[in-house]
KEKEVO-49006 format. One record per residue (C-alpha): x, y, z negated. Coordinates in steps of 0.1 Angstrom, whole numbers, plus 5000, padded with zeros to 4 digits. Layout:
<atoms>
<atom <X; Y; Z>> ...
</atoms>
This chain:
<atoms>
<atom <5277; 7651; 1980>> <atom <5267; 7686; 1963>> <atom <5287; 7716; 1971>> <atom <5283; 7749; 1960>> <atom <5304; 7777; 1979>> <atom <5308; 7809; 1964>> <atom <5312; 7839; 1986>> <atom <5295; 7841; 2023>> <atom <5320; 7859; 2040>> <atom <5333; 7844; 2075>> <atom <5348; 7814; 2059>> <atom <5324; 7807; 2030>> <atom <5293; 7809; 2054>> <atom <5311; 7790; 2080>> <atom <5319; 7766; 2061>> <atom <5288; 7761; 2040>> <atom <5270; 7754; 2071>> <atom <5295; 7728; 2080>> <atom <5296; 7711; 2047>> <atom <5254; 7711; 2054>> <atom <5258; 7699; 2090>> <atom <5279; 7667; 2077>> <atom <5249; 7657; 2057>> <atom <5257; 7675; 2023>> <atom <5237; 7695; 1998>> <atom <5249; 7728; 2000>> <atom <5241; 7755; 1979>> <atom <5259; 7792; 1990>> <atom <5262; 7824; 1970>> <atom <5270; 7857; 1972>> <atom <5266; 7885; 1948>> <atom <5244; 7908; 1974>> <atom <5208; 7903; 1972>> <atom <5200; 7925; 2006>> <atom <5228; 7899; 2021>> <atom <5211; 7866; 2003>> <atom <5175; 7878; 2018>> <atom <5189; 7882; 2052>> <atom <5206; 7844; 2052>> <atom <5176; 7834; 2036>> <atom <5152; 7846; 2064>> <atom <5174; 7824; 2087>> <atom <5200; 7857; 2098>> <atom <5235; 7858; 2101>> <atom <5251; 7891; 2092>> <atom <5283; 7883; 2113>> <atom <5286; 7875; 2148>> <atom <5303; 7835; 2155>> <atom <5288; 7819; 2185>> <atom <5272; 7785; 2174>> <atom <5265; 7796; 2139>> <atom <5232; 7808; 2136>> <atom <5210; 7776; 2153>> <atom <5234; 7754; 2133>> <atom <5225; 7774; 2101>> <atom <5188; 7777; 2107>> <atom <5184; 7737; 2111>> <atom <5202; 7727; 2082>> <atom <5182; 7750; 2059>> <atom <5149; 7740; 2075>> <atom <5163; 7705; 2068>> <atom <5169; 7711; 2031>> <atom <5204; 7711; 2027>> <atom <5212; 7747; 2032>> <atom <5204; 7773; 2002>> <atom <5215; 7806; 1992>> <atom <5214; 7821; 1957>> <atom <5228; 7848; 1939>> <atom <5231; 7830; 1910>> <atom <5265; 7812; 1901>> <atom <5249; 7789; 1876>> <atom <5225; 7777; 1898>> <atom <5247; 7769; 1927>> <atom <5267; 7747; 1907>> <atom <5242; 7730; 1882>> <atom <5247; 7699; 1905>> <atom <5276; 7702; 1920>> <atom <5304; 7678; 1922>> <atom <5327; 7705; 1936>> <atom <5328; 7744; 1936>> <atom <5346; 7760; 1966>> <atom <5357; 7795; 1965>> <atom <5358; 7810; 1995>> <atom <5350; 7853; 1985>> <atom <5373; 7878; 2002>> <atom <5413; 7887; 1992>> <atom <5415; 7922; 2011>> <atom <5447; 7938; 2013>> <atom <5460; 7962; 1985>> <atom <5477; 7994; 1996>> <atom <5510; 7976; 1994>> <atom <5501; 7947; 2011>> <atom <5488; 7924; 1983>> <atom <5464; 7901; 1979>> <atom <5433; 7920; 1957>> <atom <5426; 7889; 1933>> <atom <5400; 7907; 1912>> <atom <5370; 7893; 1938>> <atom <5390; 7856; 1930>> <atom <5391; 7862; 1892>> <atom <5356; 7872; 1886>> <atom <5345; 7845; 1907>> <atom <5365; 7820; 1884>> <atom <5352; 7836; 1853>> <atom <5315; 7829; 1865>> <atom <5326; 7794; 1872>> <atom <5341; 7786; 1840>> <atom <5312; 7804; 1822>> <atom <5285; 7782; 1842>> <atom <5305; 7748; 1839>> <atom <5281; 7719; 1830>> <atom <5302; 7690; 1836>> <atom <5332; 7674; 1857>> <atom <5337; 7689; 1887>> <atom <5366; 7698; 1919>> <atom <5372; 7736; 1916>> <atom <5386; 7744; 1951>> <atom <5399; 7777; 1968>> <atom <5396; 7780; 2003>> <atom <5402; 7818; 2002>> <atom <5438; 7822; 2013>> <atom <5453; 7835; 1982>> <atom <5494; 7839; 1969>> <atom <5510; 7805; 1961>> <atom <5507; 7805; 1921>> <atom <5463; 7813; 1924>> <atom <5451; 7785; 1916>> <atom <5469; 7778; 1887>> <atom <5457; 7811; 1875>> <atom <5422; 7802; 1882>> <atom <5424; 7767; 1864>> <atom <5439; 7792; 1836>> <atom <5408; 7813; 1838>> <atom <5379; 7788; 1838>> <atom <5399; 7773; 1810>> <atom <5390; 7796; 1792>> <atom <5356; 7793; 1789>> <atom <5349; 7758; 1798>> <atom <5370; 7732; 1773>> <atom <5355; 7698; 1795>> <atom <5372; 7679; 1823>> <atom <5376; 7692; 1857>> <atom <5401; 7690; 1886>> <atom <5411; 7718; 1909>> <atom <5423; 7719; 1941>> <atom <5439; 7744; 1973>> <atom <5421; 7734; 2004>> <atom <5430; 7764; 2027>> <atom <5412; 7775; 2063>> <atom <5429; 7773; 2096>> <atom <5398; 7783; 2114>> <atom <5394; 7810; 2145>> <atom <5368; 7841; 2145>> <atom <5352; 7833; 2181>> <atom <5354; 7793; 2178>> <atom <5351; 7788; 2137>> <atom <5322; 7765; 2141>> <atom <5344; 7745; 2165>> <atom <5372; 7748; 2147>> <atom <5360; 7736; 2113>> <atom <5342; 7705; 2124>> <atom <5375; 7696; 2151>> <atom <5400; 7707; 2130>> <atom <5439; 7697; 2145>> <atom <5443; 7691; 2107>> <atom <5429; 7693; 2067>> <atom <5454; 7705; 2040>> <atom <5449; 7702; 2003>> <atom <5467; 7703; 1976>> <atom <5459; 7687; 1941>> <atom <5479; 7669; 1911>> <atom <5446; 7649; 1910>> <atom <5446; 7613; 1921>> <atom <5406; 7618; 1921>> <atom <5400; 7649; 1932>> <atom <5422; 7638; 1964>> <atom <5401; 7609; 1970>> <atom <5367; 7629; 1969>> <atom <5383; 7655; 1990>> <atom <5393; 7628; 2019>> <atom <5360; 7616; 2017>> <atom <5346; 7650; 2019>> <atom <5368; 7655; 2050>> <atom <5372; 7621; 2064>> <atom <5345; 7625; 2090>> <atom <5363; 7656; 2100>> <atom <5395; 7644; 2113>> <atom <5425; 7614; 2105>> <atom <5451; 7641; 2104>> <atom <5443; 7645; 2063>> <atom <5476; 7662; 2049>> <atom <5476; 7656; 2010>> <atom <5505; 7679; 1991>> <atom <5511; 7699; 1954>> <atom <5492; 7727; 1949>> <atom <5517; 7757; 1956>> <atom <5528; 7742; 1990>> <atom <5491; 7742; 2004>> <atom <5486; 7773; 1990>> <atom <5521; 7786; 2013>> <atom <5513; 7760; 2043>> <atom <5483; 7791; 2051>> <atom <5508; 7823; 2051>> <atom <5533; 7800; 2073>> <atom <5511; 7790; 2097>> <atom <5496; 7827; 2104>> <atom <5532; 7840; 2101>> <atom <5547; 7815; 2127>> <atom <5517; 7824; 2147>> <atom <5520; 7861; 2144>> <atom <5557; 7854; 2153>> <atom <5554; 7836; 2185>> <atom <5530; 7870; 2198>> <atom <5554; 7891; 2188>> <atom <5582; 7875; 2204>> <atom <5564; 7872; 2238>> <atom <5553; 7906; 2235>> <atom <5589; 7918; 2231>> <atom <5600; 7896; 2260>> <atom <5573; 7911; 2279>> <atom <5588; 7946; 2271>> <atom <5620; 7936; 2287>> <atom <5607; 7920; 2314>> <atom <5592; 7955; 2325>> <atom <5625; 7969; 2323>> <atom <5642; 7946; 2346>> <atom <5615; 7931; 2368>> <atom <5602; 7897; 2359>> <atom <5568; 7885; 2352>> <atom <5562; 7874; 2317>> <atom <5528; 7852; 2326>> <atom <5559; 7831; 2344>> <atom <5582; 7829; 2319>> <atom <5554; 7823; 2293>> <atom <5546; 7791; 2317>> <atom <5582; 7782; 2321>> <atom <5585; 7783; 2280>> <atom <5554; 7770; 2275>> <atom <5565; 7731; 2294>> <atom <5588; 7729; 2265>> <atom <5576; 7711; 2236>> <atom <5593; 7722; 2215>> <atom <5581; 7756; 2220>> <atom <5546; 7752; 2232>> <atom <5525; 7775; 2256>> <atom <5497; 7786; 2227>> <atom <5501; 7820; 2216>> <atom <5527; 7826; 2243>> <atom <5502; 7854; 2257>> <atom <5515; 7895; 2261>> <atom <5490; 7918; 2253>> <atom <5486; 7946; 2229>> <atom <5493; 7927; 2195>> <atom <5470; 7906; 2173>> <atom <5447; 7920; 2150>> <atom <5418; 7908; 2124>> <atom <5412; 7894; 2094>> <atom <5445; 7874; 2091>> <atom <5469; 7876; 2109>> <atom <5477; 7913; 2098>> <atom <5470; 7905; 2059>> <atom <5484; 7874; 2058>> <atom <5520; 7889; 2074>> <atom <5523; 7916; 2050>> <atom <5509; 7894; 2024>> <atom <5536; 7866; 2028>> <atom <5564; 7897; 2028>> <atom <5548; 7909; 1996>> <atom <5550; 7873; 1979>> <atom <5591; 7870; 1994>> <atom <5599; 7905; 1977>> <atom <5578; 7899; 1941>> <atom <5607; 7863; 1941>> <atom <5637; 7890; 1950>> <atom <5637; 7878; 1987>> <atom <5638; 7898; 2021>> <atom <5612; 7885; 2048>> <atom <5634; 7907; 2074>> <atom <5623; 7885; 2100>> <atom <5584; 7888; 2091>> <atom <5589; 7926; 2090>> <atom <5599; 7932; 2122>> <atom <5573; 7908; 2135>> <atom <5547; 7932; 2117>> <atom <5564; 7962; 2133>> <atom <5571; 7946; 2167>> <atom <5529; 7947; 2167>> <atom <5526; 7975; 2152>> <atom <5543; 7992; 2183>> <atom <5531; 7970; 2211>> <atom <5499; 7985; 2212>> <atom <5509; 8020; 2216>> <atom <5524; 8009; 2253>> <atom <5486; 8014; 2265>> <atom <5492; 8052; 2260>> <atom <5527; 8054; 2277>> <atom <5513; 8036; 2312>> <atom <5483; 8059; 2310>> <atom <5508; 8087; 2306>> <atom <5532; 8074; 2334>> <atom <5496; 8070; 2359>> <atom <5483; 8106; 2347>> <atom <5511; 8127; 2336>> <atom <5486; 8139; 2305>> <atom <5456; 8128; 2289>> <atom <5443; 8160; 2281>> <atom <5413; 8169; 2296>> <atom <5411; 8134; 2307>> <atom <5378; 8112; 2303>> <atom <5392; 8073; 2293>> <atom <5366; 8039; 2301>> <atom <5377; 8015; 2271>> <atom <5364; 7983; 2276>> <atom <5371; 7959; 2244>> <atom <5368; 7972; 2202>> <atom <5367; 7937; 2188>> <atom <5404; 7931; 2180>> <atom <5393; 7896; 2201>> <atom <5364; 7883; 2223>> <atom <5335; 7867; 2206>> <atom <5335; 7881; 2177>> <atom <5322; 7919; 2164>> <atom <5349; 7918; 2142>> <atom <5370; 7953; 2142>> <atom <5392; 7951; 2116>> <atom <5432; 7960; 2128>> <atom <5419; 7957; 2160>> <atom <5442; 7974; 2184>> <atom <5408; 7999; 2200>> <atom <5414; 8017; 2163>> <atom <5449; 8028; 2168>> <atom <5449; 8034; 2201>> <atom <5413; 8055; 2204>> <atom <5430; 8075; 2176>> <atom <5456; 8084; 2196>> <atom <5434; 8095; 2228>> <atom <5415; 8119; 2210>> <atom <5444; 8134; 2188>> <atom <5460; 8140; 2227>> <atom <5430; 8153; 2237>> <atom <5416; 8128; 2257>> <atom <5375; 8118; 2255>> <atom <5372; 8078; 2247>> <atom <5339; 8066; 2266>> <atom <5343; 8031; 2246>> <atom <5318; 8000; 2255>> <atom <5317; 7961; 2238>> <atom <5294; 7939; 2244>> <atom <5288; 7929; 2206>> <atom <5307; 7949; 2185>> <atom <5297; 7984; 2196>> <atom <5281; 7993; 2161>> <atom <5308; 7977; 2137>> <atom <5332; 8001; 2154>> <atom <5311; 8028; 2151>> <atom <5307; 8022; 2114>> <atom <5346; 8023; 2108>> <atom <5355; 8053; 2132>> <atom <5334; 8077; 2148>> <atom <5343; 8109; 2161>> <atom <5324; 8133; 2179>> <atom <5352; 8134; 2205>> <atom <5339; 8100; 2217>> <atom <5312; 8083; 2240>> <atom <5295; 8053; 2230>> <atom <5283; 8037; 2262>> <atom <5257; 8008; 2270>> <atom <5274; 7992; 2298>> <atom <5305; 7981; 2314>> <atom <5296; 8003; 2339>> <atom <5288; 8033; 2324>> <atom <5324; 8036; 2302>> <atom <5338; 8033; 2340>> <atom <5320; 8056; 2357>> <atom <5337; 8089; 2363>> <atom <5363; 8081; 2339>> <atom <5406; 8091; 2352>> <atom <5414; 8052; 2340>> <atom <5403; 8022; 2324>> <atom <5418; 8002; 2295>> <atom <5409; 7973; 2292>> <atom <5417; 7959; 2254>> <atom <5394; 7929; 2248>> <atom <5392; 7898; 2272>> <atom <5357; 7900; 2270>> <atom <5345; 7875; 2299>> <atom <5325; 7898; 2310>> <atom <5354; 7923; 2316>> <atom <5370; 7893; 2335>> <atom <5345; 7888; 2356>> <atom <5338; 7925; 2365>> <atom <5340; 7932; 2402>> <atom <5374; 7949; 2408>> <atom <5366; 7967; 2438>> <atom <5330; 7977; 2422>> <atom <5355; 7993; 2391>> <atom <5380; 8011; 2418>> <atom <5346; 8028; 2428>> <atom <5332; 8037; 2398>> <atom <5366; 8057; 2385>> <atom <5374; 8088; 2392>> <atom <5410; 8077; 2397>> <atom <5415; 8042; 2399>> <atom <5440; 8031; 2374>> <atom <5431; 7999; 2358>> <atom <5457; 7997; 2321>> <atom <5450; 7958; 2317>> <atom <5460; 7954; 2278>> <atom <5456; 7917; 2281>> <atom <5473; 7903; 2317>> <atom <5433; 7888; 2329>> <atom <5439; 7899; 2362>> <atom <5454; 7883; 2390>> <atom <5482; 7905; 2415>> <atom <5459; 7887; 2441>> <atom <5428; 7902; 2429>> <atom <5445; 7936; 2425>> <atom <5460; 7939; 2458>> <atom <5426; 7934; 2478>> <atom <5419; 7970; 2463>> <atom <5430; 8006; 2460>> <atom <5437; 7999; 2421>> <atom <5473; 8013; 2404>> <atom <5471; 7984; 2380>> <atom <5497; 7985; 2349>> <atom <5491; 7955; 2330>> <atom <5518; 7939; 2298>> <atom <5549; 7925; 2311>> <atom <5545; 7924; 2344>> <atom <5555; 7946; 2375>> <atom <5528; 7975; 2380>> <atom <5507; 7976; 2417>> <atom <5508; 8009; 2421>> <atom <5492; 8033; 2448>> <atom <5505; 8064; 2460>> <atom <5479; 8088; 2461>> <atom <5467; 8127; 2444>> <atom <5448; 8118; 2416>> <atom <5417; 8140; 2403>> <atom <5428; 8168; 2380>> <atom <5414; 8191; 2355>> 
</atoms>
């Protein structure tokens, strides 16, 4: 089959090079020529384990190309997927104007039948507004369809060729039957609906997601207050089927490309139809505040953070991926420097897209694990790096200048912790804390 994708963004690239890998002509583009070259000389501009070797084959093989022209991408192609970027508006939008162009060059380029889909997660109502579009210029046949993502920045490869499920929605008997056979390979789990519930099936699954978080994150802040261990009650929830133990984590909150938009999206869509998402609101909020609980233990271990030098291990808002945006390490190294503390920040890969979104001069950008440790009045950790993991806890009590560990994401055991001299204060769980004077000034 021929596919064109247009946009090569996390999910168009991704899933260019999957389309490729299941023995498809695939033909990408983007509107960046710098961006083309790069992909054309075999490099990946983002960071997704897997991605590059699988990439680099399938172009050497023939069936990988990128373009920055629309009309060539989809010359041949017997269907057109749309996969550019809908960034948040200030009041928590969708922008559509990336969506609408890309429709326009579509509908101006159209040679013949073919399946216009949209894998960009978009308001329910999009598509129908991009069949309108490319209407508009082009009077032939063509189908369109939603087929939205459900894939993961760390595992997206993995995720897109093992999906638990496909979703698409079309009112065309044919255009259903070429997109099972595009899938079928894939998966048996092939969930055929209308057009406006696939679109919504995307904002409800990242909102349900984003929910369960929240809700464990707010049982985690009671279960400081009165003593339990929310790593047990997680587990003791989790058994339930019903319930489920994924996403049942504490930590600092979610972050990235989706789960933040997609939430305020999804309350945006309820109030444009006259309806209160009070639920989904406080689930934004309840995140909004969970991260800021990395400041209040490192004020309860220290007293004040002026003056004081803080190791932060983790800026990618998750591990394996150099992906920053609403990561938690951008609120929270804010806040350390407006109280006068000095961030020594280190991540193993996404150092330099941090650094491209917030840099102060109040910070230090460190190398190592070690060097953000060494010295330093405490450590917060923020990413589960498995490097940070693995990290020797006894070699970290050394390195700080007063060993308080702030574990923002629960990856240490109390057995570890209590074979050292560590006052550990991690999410939900009862602090290990040492007596002892702690370095001032």
């Amino acid at each position: 089959m021929n596919i064109a994708v247009i946009g090569t963004g996390y999910v168009g690239l991704v899933s260019g090079v999957c389309y490729a890998e299941l023995g498809h002509d695939v033909y990408c583009v983007d509107k960046d020529p710098a961006k083309v070259e790069l992909l054309q000389g075999g490099e990946v501009p983002i960071y997704e384990p897997g991605l590059q070797p699988l990439m680099r084959s399938n172009a050497d093989a023939g069936r990988l190309k990128f373009t920055t022209d629309t009309a060539t991408a989809i010359a041949g192609a017997e269907v057109v997927i749309i996969a550019v970027g809908t960034p948040p508006l200030p009041n928590g939008e969708a922008d559509m104007q990336y969506i609408e162009v890309a429709a326009k060059e579509i509908g101006e380029a159209m040679n013949g039948y073919k399946v216009i889909c949209v894998k960009s997660t978009v308001p329910v109502g999009t598509n129908e507004r991009v069949r309108a579009i490319i209407a508009d210029y082009y009077k032939g046949s063509f189908d369109n369809a939603s087929v939205p993502e459900f894939l993961r920045e760390g595992t997206a490869v993995q995720d897109t060729m093992n999906p638990d499920r496909v979703v698409f929605g079309t009112e065309s008997k044919h255009a259903a039957s070429l997109l099972t056979e595009l899938h079928a390979p894939l998966t048996k789990e092939i969930v055929v609906t209308d057009i406006r519930s696939a679109e919504m099936i995307k904002y409800a699954s990242n909102a349900f997601l984003a929910t369960k978080i929240s809700f464990i994150n707010e049982i985690a802040n009671i279960c400081e207050k009165v003593g339990a261990d929310v790593s047990e009650v997680a587990k003791g929830m989790g058994y339930d089927r019903r319930i489920g133990a994924s996403f049942l984590r504490a930590g600092i909150g979610y972050g990235g490309s989706c789960f933040p938009k997609d939430t305020k999206a999804l309350i945006q869509i309820a109030g444009n139809v006259a309806y209160d998402f009070k639920l989904l609101k406080a689930v934004v909020e309840v995140n909004q505040h969970q991260r800021y609980g990395v400041l209040d233990k490192l004020f309860n271990a220290l007293g004040t953070l002026k003056g004081k030098t803080i190791a932060v291990w983790g800026l990618a808002f998750k591990p394996e991926t150099d992906d920053v945006r609403e990561s938690p390490a951008l609120e929270i190294v804010d806040r350390l420097i407006a109280l006068g503390a000095v961030p020594k920040v280190y991540d193993p890969v996404a150092l330099e897209s941090f650094r491209k979104v917030y840099d102060d001069p109040a910070m230090m950008w460190c190398q190592s694990a070690q060097e953000a440790i060494q010295g330093s009045d405490a450590l917060c950790l923020l990413t589960e790096w498995k490097e940070f993991v693995e990290f020797d806890l006894a070699a970290i009590e050394a390195a700080l200048a007063n060993p308080i560990l702030i574990d923002g994401r629960n990856v240490y055991s109390y057995e570890a912790v209590k074979g050292t001299g560590l006052s550990y204060y991690p999410v939900g769980r009862p602090v290990h804390h040492i007596e002892r004077e702690y370095v001032h000034g």
